[in-house]
DRENVEX-89394 format. One record per residue (C-alpha): residue number from 1; chain; x, y, z. Coordinates in nm, 2 decimals. Example, Ala and Ser with C-alpha at 12.3 -4.5 7.8 and 13.67 -1.06 7.14 Angstrom:
<recs>
{nr = 1	kette = A	X = 1.23	Y = -0.45	Z = 0.78}
{nr = 2	kette = A	X = 1.37	Y = -0.11	Z = 0.71}
</recs>
This chain:
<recs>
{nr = 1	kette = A	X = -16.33	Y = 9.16	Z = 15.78}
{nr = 2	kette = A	X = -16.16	Y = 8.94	Z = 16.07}
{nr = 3	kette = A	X = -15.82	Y = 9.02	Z = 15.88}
{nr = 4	kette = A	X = -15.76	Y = 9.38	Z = 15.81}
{nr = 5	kette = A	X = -15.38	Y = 9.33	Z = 15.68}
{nr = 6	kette = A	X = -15.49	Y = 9.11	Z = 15.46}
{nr = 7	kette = A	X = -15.72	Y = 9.33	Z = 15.24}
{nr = 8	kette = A	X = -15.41	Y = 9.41	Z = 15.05}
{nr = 9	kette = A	X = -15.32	Y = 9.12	Z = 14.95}
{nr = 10	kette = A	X = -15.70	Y = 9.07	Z = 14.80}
{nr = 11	kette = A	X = -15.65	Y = 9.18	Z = 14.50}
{nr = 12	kette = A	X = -15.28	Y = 9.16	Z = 14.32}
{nr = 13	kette = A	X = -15.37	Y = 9.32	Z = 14.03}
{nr = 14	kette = A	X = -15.59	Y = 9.58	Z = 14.02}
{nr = 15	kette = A	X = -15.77	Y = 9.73	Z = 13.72}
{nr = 16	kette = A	X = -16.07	Y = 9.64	Z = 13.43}
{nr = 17	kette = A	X = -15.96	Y = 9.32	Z = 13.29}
{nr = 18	kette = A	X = -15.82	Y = 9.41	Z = 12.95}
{nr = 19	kette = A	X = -15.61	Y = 9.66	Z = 13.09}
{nr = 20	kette = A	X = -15.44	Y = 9.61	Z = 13.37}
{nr = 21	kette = A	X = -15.10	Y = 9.49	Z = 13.24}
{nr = 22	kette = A	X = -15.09	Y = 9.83	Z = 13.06}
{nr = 23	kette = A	X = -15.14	Y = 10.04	Z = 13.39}
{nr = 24	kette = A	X = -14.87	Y = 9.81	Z = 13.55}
{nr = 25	kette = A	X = -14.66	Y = 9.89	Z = 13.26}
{nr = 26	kette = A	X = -14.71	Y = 10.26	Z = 13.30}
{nr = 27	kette = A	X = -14.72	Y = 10.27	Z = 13.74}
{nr = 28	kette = A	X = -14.33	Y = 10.10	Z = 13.64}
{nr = 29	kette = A	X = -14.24	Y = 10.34	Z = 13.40}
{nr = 30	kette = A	X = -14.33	Y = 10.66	Z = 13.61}
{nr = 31	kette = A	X = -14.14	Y = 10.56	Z = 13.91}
{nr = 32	kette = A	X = -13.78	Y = 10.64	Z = 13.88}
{nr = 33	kette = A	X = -13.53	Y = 10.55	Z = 14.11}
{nr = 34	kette = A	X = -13.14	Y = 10.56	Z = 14.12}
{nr = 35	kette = A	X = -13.10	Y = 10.21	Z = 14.02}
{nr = 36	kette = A	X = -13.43	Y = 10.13	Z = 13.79}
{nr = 37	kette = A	X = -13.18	Y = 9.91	Z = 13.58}
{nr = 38	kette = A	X = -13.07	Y = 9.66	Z = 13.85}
{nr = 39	kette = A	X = -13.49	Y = 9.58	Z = 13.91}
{nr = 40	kette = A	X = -13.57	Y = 9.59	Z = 13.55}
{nr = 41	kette = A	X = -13.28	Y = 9.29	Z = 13.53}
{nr = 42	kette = A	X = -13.39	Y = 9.13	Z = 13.83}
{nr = 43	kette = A	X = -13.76	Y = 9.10	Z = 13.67}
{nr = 44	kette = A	X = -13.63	Y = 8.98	Z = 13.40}
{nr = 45	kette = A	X = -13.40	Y = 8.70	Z = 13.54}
{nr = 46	kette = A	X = -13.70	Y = 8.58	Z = 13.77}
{nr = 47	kette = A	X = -13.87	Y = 8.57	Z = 13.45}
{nr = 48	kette = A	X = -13.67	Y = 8.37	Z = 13.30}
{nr = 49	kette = A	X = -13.65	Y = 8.11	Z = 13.62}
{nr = 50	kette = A	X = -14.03	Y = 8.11	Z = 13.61}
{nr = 51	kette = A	X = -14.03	Y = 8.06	Z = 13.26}
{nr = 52	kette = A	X = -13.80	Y = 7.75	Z = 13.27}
{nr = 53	kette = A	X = -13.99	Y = 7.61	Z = 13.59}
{nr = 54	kette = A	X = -14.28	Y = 7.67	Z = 13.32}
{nr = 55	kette = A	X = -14.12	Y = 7.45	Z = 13.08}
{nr = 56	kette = A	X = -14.01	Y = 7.14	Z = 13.31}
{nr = 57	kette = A	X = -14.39	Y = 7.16	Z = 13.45}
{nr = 58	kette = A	X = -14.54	Y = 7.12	Z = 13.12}
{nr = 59	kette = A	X = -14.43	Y = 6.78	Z = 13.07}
{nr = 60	kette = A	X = -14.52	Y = 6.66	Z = 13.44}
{nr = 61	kette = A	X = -14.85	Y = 6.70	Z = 13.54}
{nr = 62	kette = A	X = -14.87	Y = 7.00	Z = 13.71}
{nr = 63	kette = A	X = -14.94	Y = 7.36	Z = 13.77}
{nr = 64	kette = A	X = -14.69	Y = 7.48	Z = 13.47}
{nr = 65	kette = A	X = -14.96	Y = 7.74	Z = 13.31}
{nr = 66	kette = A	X = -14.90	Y = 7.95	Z = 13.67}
{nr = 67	kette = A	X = -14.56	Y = 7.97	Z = 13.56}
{nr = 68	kette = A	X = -14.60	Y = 8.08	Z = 13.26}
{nr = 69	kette = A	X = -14.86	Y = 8.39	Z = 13.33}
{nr = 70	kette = A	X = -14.60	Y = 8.51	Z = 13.63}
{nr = 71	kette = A	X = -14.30	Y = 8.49	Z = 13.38}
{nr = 72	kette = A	X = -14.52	Y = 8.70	Z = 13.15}
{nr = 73	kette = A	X = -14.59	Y = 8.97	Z = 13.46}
{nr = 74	kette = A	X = -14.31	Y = 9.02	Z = 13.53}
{nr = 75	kette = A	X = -14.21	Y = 9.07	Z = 13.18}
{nr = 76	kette = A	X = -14.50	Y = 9.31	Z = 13.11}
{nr = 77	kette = A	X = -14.34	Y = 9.54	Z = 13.37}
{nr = 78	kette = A	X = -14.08	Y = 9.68	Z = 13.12}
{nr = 79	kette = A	X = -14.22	Y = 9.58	Z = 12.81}
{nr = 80	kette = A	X = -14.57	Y = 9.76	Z = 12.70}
{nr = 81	kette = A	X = -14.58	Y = 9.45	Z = 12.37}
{nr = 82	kette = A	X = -14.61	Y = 9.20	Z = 12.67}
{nr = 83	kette = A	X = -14.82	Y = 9.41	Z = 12.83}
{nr = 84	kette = A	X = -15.10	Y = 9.38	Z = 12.57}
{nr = 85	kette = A	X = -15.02	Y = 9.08	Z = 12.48}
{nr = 86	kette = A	X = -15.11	Y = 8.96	Z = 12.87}
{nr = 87	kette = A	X = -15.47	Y = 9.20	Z = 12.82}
{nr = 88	kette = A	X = -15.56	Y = 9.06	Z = 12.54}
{nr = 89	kette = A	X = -15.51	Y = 8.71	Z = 12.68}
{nr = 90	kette = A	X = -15.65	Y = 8.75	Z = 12.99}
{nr = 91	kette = A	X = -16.00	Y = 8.93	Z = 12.85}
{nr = 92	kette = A	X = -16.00	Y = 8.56	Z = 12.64}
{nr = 93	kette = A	X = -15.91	Y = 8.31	Z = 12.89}
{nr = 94	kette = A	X = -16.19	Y = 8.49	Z = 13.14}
{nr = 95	kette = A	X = -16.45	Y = 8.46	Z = 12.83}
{nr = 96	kette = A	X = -16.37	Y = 8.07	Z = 12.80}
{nr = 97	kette = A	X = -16.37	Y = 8.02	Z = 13.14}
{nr = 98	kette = A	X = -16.75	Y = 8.19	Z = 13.20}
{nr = 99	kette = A	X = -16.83	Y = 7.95	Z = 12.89}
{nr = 100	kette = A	X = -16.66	Y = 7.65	Z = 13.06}
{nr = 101	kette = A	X = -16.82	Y = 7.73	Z = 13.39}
{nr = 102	kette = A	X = -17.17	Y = 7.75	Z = 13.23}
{nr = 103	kette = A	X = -17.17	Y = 7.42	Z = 13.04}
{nr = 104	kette = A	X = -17.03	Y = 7.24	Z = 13.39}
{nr = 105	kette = A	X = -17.30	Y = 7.43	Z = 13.59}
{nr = 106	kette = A	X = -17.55	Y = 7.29	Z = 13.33}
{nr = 107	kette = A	X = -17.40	Y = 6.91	Z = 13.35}
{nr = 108	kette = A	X = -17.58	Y = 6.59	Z = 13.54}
{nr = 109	kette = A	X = -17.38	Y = 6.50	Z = 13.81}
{nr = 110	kette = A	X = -17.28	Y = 6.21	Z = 13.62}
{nr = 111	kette = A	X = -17.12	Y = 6.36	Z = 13.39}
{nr = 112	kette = A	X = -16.92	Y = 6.59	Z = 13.62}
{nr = 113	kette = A	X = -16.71	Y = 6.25	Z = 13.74}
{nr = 114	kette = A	X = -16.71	Y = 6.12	Z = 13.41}
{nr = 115	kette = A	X = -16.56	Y = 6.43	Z = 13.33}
{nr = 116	kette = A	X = -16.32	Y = 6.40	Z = 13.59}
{nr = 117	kette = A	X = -16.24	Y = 6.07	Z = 13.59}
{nr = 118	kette = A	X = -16.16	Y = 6.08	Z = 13.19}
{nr = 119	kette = A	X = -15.90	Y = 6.40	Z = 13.32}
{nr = 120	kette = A	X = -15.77	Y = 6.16	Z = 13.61}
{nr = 121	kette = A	X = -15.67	Y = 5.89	Z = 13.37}
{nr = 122	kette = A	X = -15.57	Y = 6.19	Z = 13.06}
{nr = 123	kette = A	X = -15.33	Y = 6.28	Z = 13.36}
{nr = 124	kette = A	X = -15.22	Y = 5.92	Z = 13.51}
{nr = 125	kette = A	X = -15.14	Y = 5.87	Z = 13.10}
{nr = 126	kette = A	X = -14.96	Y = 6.13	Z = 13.06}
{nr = 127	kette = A	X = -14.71	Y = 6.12	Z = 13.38}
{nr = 128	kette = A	X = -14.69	Y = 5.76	Z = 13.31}
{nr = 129	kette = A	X = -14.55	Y = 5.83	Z = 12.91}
{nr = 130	kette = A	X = -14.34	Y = 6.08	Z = 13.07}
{nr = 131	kette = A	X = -14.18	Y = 5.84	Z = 13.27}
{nr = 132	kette = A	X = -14.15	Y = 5.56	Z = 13.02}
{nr = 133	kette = A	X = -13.96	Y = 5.88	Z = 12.80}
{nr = 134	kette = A	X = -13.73	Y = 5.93	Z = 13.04}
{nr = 135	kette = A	X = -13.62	Y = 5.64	Z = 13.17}
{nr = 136	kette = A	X = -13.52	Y = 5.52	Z = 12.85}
</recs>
């Protein structure tokens, strides 16, 4: 590897899918420190900004689901329901996404930009009612 400092930063969340949340959850919950209470409410206020950034994203086309799944980290740090809750989602989205990935693998090439093009103008649509909304 040409970059040694950045094998850390290769893998954010280690673990078996279905269960990493849950380690996290416990790793947090072992460590004690003076002031555990000031980062457990730091967590949750970045949570909460993510969360909202979330929200204003998901009515303009962009990347609003990223939001969403950090908000929910950082949750699942000091909560063990959101903990599961992100496993259990997580061992879904990967099985629709191998699912996805094999129907586009098996697609004609035109279809791939049809594809694409129908989500270029789904998207254009959608920004374009967004604006109409709130310019009224």
């Amino acid at each position: 590897m040409r970059f040694p400092f950045l094998r850390r930063w290769s893998n954010p969340c280690p673990g078996r899918p279905g269960q990493r949340f849950r380690d996290r959850y416990e790793r947090h919950r072992r460590r004690t420190t003076p002031y555990r209470w000031l980062g457990r409410l730091l967590r949750l206020f970045l949570a909460l900004v993510c969360f909202v950034i979330g929200l204003v994203l998901a009515f303009v086309p962009g990347p609003a689901i990223v939001f969403f799944f950090l908000a929910g980290a950082l949750v699942a740090s000091d909560w063990r329901w959101a903990a599961g809750l992100l496993d259990w989602t997580e061992v879904r989205i990967r099985r629709v996404a191998r699912w996805a990935a094999r129907r586009w693998r098996r697609l004609p090439t035109a279809g791939r930009v049809l594809l694409l093009l129908a989500g270029a103008a789904l998207s254009v649509a959608s920004t374009y009612s967004f604006y109409l909304l709130v310019r009224r």
